[in-house]
N, C-alpha and C positions, 0 to 999 in steps of 0.2 A: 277900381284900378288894382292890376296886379302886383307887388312888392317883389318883383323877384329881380333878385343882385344878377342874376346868370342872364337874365335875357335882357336885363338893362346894358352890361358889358358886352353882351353880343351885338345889339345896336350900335354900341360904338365904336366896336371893332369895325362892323360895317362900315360905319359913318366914316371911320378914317382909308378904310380901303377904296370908299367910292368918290375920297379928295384924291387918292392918289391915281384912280384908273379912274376917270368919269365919264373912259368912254365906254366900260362892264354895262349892257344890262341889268337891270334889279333882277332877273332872274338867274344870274350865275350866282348868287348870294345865299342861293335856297340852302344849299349843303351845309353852313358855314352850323359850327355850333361854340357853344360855350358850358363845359362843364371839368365837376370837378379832377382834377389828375391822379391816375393811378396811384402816385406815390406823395403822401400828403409833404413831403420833404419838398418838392416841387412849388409847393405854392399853393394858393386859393384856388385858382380856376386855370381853366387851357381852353387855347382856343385853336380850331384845323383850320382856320380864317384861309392862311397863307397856303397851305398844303392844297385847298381844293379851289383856289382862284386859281394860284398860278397858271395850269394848263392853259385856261379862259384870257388870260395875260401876257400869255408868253412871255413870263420870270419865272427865273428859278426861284421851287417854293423857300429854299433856305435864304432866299436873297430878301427875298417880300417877307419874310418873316421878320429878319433884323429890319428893316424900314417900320413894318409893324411895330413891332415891340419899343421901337425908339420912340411912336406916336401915343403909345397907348401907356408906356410912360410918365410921360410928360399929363396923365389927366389927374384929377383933385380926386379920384378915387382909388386910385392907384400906388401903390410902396415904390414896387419895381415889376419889370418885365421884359423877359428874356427869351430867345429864339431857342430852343428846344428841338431835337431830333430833324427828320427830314422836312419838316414846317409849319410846328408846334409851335407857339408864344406860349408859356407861361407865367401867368400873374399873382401877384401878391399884392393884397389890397393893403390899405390904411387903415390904422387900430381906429384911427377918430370915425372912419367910413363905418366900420363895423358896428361899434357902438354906437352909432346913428340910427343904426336898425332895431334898436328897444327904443324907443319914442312911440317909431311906426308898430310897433305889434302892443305895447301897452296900448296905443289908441285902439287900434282894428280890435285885439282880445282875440276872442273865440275865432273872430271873421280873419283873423290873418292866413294866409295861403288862398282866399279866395280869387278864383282864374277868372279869365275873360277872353273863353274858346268864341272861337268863333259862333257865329249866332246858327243854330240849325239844334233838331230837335230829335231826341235819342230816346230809342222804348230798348228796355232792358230788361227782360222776360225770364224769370227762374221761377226754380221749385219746381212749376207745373207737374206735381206727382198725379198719379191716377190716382181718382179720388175712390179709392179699393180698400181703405183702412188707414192706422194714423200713422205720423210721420216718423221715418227712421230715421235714425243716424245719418243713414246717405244721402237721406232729403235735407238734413241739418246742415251739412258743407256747404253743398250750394242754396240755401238759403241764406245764408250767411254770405257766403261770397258774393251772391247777386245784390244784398241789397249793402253790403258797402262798396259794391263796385258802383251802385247807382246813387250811393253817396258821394265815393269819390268825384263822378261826373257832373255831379254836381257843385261839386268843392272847386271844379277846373271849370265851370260856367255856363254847364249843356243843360238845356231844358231837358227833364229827364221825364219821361213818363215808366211806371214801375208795373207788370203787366204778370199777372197767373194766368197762365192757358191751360184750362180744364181739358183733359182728357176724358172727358165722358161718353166717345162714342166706342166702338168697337169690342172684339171679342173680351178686355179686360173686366168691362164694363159688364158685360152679358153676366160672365162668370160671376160675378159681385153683385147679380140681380137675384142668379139661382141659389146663391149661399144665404141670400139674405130671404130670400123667401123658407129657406128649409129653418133657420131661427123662427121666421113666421107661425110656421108651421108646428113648431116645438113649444110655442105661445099659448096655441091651440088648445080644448078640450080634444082627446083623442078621439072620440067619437066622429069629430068634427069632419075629420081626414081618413081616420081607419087604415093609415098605413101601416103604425106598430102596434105594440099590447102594451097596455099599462107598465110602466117599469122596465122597459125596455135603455138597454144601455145610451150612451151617445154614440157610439160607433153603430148599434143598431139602428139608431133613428135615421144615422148620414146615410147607411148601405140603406135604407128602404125606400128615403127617399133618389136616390143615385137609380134605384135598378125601375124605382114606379115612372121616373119621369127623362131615363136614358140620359140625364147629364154626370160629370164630376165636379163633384164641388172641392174648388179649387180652395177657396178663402175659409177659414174653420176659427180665427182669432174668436176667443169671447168676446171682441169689442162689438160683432154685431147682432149679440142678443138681443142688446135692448133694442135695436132697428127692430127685429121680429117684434117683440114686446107690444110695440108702439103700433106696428101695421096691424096685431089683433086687434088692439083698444080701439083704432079708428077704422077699421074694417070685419072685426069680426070675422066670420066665415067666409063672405065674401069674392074672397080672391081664391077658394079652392072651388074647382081643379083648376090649376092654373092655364092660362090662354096666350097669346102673342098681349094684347091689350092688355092683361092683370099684370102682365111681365114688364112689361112697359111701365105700369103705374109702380111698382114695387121698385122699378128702377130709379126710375127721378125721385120717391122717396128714399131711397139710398142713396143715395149719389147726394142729393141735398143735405143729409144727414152727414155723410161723412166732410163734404166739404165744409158742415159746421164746425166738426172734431180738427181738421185740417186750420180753419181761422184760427180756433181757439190755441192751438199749438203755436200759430207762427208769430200769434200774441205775446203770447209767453216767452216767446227768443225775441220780440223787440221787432219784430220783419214785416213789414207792411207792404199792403199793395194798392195801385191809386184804379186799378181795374182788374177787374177777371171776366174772362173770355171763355165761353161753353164753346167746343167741337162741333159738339151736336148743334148747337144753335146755329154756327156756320155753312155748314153741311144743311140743314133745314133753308137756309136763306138762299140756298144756291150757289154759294162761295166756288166752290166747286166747281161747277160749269163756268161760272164767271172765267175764273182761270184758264181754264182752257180753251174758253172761245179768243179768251188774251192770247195765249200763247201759238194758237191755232191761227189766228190771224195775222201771225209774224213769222208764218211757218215753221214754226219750231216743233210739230205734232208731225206724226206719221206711224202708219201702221205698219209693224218689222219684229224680226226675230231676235232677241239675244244673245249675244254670244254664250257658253256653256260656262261658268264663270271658274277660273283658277282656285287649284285649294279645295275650300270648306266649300260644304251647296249654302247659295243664298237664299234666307226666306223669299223673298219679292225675284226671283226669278224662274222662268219654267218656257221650254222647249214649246211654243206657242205664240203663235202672231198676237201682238200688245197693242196696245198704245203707247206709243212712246216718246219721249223728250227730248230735244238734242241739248242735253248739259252737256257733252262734251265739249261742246260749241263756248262754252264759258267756263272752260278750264277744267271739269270733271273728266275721270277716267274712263266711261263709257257711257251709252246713253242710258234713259232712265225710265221704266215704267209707270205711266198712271194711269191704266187700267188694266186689270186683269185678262186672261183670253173672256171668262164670263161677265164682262163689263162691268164688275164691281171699281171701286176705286180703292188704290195701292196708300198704304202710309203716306207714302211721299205726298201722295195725291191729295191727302187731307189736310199734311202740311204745310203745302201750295198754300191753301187757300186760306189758311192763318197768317200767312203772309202778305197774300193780296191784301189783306183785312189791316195790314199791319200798314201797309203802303199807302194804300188807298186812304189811312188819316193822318197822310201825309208827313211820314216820318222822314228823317233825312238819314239815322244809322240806328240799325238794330245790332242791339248786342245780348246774344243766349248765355247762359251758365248749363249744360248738360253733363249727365254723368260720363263717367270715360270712356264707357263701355259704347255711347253714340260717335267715337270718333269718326269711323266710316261714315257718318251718316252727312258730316260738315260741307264736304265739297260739292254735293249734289243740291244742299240747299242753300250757298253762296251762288252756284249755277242757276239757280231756281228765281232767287231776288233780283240777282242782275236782269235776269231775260226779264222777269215782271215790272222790271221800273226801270228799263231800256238803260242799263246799269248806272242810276243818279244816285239807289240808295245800297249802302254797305251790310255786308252783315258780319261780324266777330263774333266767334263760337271761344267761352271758357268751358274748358274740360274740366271737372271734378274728380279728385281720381277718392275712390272707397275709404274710409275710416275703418279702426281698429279700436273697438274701444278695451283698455285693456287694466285691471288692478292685482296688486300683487305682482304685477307680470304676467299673469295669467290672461286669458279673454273671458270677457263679463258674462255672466250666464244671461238668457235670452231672455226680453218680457215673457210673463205664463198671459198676460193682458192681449199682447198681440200676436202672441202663439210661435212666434218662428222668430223673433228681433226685438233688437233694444228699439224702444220708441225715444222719439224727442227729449220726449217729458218724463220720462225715464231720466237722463241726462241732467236736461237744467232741475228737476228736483235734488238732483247726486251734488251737485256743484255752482249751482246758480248761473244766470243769463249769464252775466256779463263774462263769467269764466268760459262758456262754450263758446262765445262770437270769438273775444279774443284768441283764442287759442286754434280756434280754426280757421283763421288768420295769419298763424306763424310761419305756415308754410307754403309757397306756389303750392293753386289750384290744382293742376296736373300731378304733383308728387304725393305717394302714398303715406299715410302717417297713422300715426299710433295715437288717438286719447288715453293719457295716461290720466287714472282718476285720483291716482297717490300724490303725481307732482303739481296737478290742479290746481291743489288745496294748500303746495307745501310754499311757508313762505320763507324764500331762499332765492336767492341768483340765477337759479335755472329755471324757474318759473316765471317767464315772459312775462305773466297778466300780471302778478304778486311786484314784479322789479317795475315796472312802469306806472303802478296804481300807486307805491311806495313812493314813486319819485312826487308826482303831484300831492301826497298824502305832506311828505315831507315841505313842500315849498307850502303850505297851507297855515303847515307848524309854525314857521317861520313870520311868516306873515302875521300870523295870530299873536304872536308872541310881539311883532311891532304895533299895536293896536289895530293891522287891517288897512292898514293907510290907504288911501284912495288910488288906483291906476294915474288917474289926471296928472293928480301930486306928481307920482314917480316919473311922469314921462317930462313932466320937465325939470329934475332931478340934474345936478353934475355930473358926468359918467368919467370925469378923467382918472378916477380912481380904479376903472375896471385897468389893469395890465399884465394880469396875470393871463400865463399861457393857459391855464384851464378857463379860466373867465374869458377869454377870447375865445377859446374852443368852443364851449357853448352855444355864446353868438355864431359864431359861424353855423352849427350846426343849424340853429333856430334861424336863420338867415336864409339856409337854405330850402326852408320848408315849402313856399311857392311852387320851387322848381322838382320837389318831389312829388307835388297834387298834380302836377302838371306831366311829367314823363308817366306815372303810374296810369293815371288815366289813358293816357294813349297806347300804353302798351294792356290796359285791361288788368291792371295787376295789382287790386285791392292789399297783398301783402305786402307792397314794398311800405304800405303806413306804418303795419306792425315792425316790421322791421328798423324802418325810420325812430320809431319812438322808444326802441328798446337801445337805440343806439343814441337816442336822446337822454333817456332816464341813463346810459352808462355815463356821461359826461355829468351831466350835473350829480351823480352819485359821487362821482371821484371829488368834483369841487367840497362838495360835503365833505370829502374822508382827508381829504389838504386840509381844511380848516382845522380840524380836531388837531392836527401836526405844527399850522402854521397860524399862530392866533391872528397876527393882522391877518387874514384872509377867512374870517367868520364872518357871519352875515350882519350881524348886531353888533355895534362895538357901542359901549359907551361916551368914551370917548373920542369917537372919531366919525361925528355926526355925519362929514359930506360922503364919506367912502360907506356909513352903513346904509345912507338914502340908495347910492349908487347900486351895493347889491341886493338892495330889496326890489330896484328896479329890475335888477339880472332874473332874482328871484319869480316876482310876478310874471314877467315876461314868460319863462318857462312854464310857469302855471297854465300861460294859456295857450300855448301854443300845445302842451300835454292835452289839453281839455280840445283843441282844435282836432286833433289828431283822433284822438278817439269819439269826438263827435261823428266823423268819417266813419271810424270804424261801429259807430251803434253802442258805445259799449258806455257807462257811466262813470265819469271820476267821483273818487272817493277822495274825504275830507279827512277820514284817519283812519292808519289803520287801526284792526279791532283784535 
């Protein structure tokens, strides 16, 4: 069951508007909300109850609002409540109501904010980097965001499945077969190949093998030495001169090899996944034509020219009869190619059919994490899932926008390991897990940000992960220092001693926490946790920094047994609602700091 004050009061808001109009529909109600008011002077909560019936009622909203607010007065959770603006009630609850709400999260603990979405079932797909070498910085964002956005959805009640989609087909791949074969090659006795002379540079070996076999190798990171290494030891000569078939084979062992480098990183940040999905294997099973015999059979295919497109040239477009999609039909901006004039299949077209794959085991909303740079790419595959599942299933694209990672002020010099960029594991070795989820967390997915490696580490007030790790570290202290007393004990504790406006603040805060697993989740928006907790750890920080000023208001008092039970109950309760909160976010509380 969910503990959220907000949707409990919105119920009753209801419940008193549909004594007063009983002849409303239940669905003029949809609109109505309850949250908190711009201006905390105002009160605990507000509600547009009256503002968005009226019309449905024919009263004026300021009228139905004083009626309201005289009903929603008069309930046992309620201080007062008053008609606001054009047909705003704002309310202010009861301190005993408030403090009723540590019993319920002492018992829940960890499990308080947990929702009860409605029942339907959500695959939430990140990372999926081309498995071409190990993970960057930019891979790090959105891993991190995908998998506490699928914590979050979790947290709000959705069956979550957590999904890596291997890019293992196409030209990236290829490139990453030929790079890995010239390490192979480099394995070698020279004899073996006779493409250079003994002692011949690196730059020599890449130009011999580029001009003997008409490719560019694209990928040159030392990470895939030891791939070559490993293809001599278990093939020897073998695979020279190379053929479409050795190509092949050098592939799937690259591509396996690095998907192993790719687990072990996402290990290391804590990011798990309950499946992964090969391209290639799709495309081998025929995903592909599935799709378009679907789409084909609802007429949504046809063969036509595209317009010349505005701007910059598109890769996936060219002056030649296609195959084509009517996404426009479902809200995109023009229609869509999935085949080429030479009957290959387009991106989109491979994308399809990850999708039918996604639908077909029966999800009911998908939701992507891609980088920012895929923006364009969102509308045509919202067009794409609607037509494929006659629009029952959703799709939400989170944008990641680039990191920075930056020390001294300066930006970080690049791995010499993966040749061109900071890797993962670069990172969490500089700073540790829980510092990289946190922190790239602090800010909406879409806005560009700096990893600062100096303030990381620093422990101060402006370091987000430091001020919220501090606040649990502190409630830990506290507790320790009461022997640990038991949750149970606390929760049925006296509470009449909480009345301090920071000590109600708190509550309120920790009260509201339901209602913030619950908006974040639907609007997709893993950061509003960190933000949530940092504005958690600021209130119980201050209760802290009153005590030192106001001695009845410490947490321990000697003599003043029933007020210190009371705030060790304040105390615990924040413990876990901190430990709640960062459960969400993947990240681990700490017991002191060090």
């Amino acid at each position: 069951m969910s503990h959220d004050i907000f949707a409990q009061l919105r119920d009753r808001a209801i419940a008193v508007l549909q004594a007063l109009l009983p002849e409303l529909p239940a669905d003029a109600y949809a609109r109505v909300t309850m949250e908190p008011p711009r201006e905390a002077s105002h009160g605990d909560m507000s509600t547009n109850a009256a503002l968005v019936i009226g019309k449905a009622a024919k009263l004026p909203p300021a009228k139905l609002a004083a009626q309201l607010a005289e009903a929603l007065a008069a309930l046992p959770e309620v201080e007062a409540a008053a008609p606001a603006g054009p047909g705003f009630v704002n309310l202010r609850l009861r301190e005993d109501f408030l403090r009723a709400q540590l019993p319920i999260i002492l018992t829940e603990r960890e499990s308080f904010g947990q929702g009860d979405a409605k029942p339907g079932r959500v695959n939430v797909e990140y990372v999926s980097a081309n498995p071409t070498g190990p993970m960057h910085v930019g891979h790090c964002r959105g891993a991190v965001v995908g998998d506490a956005l699928a914590g979050l959805l979790a947290k709000a009640g959705h069956d979550v499945t957590r999904e890596y989609y291997i890019n293992d087909a196409g030209a990236q791949v290829q490139a990453l077969a030929w790079a890995a074969y010239w390490r192979y090659l480099e394995a070698l006795p020279v004899p073996a190949h006779g493409l250079w002379a003994e002692g011949a540079s690196a730059e020599e070996r890449k130009a011999a093998v580029e001009a003997a076999y008409s490719t560019a190798l694209q990928y040159g990171g030392e990470y895939l030495i030891p791939v070559g290494v490993a293809l001599a030891e278990k093939h020897g000569a073998g695979l020279v001169p190379p053929d479409a078939e050795k190509l092949a084979l050098v592939r799937c062992f690259t591509v396996t090899a690095m998907m192993g480098e790719i687990r072990e990183d996402l290990a290391a940040l804590g990011v798990r996944h309950d499946i992964f999905v090969s391209e290639a294997a799709l495309i081998a099973e025929g995903k592909l034509e599935q799709a378009e015999t679907l789409l084909d059979t609802q007429g949504l295919l046809y063969r036509g020219v595209l317009e010349p497109p505005k701007g910059k040239q598109l890769d996936d477009w060219e002056p030649r009869e296609q195959t084509l999609f009517r996404s426009k039909d479902f809200g995109d901006d023009t229609d869509r190619p999935l085949r080429k004039s030479d009957g290959t299949g387009t991106y989109f077209a491979n994308d399809i059919a990850n999708h039918l794959h996604k639908i077909e085991r029966g999800f009911d909303a998908l939701v992507h994490v891609w980088g920012a740079d895929h923006g364009g790419y969102v509308k045509r595959m919202q067009a794409a899932v609607a037509a494929l599942s006659n629009r029952r299933v959703s799709l939400d694209v989170v944008l990641a926008q680039i990191v920075h990672v930056v020390k001294d002020g300066q930006p970080v010099r690049m791995s010499k390991r993966a040749g061109s960029y900071v890797t993962l594991r670069d990172l969490i070795d500089e700073v540790g897990r829980d510092a990289v989820r946190f922190t790239m967390l602090t800010r909406k997915a879409d806005a560009q940000m700096e990893f600062d490696l100096d303030l990381v580490v620093q422990q101060s007030r402006d370091n987000p992960v430091f001020y919220v790790q501090y606040a649990h570290a502190r409630c830990r202290s506290v507790l320790r220092s009461a022997g640990d007393p038991s949750l149970e004990s606390l929760a049925q504790a006296p509470l009449d001693a909480l009345t301090d406006p920071a000590e109600l603040g708190l509550i309120r805060r920790m009260a509201g926490w339901p209602r913030v697993v619950e908006a974040a989740a639907a609007a997709r928006e893993p950061h509003r946790v960190a933000f949530f907790l940092n504005d958690l750890a600021s209130d119980f920080h201050l209760l802290w920094n009153k005590g030192k000023d106001d001695t009845t208001l410490r947490f321990i008092q000697a003599d003043a047994p029933a007020a210190t039970q009371a705030r060790l109950a304040l105390v615990a309760a924040t413990a876990a609602v901190v430990r709640s909160g960062l459960g969400v976010m993947g990240v681990t509380p700490v017991e002191e700091m060090r």
